[in-house]
N, C-alpha and C positions, 0 to 999 in steps of 0.2 A: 873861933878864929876870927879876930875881926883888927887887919893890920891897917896903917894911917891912911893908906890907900892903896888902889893897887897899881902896879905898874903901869905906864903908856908903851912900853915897848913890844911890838906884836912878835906873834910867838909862829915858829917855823911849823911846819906841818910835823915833823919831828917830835919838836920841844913838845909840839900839845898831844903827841901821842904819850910821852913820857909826864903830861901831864893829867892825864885821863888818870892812866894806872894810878898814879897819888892820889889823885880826888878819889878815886877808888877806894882804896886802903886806907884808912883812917891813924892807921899802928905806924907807919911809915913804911919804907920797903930801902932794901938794903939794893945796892946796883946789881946783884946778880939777879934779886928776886922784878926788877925792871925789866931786865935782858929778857927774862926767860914770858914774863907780861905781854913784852911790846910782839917779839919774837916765835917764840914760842921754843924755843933753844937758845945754848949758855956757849957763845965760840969767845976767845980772848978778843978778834978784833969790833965783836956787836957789845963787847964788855969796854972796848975804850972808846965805842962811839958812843954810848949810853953816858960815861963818865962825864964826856966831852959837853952833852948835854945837861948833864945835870949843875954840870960846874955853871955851864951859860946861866941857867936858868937860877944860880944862886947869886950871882951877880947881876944878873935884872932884876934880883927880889922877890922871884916866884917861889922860889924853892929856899927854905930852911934844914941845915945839915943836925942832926945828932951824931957827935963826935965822942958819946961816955962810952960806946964798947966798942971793940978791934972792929967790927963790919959796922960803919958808920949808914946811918938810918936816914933817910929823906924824905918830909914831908910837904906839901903844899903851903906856901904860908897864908892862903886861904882858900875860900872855896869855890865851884865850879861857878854857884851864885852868882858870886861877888864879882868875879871875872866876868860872867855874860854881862850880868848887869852894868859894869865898869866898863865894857866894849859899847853895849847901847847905847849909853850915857854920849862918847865919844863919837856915835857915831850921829846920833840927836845934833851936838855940837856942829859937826864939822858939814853934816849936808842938811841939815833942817834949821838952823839959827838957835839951836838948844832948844829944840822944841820936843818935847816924848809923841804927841797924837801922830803926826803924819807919819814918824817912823812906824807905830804902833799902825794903821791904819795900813800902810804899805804890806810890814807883816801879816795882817789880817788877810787882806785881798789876795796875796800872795800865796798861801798857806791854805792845804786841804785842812778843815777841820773836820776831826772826828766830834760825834757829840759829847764825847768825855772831855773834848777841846774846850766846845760849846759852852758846856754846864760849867767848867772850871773859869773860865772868862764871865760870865754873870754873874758867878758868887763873888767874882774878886769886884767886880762893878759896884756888887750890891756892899761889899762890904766898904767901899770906898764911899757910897753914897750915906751911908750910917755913923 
């Protein structure tokens, strides 16, 4: 999945619940199999809030529809990735002058690390420095 970019439009605490389950699911997911994701039950009015949602979220460009069979399939039109990485990037921009370290740094100091943290941050250092 790799679309021209990804959207700048930020996503409600909603949208990104109904966005989880899709990065989830790879096959797509039909609005009722969302409902019963986000919810954990199938009522008519969690089935037109869900709709409501997905329609938003195919007009910011998040979400692509399959429309070949009667219960049309929805999937992410890319991935959790792309999306964190595409928020960083933004947020690099907008409070560090496009800078990645002092974000990256901030995250660090910030952030308990487990040493599974630890180890996965050296290799990625060591593989940058190669």
């Amino acid at each position: 999945m790799k679309p021209e970019s990804v959207p700048n439009d930020d996503l409600t605490g909603a949208e990104l619940a109904v966005m989880e389950v899709l990065w989830e699911r790879d096959a797509g997911e039909t609005i009722r199999e969302v409902v019963l994701a986000v919810y954990g039950r199938h009522e008519h009015s969690l089935h037109a809030g869900v709709k409501s949602f997905l329609d938003r979220l195919i007009e910011k460009g998040y979400v692509r529809v399959d429309k070949s069979a009667f219960a049309h399939r929805f999937h992410a039109a890319f991935t959790r990735r792309q999306y964190v990485g595409s928020r960083l990037k933004q947020m690099a921009h907008s409070h560090f002058g496009g800078s990645l370290t002092p974000l990256l740094l901030s995250l660090v100091e910030q952030a308990t690390l487990t040493k599974k943290d630890r180890a996965a941050i050296e290799k990625l250092i060591e593989n940058i420095r190669d």
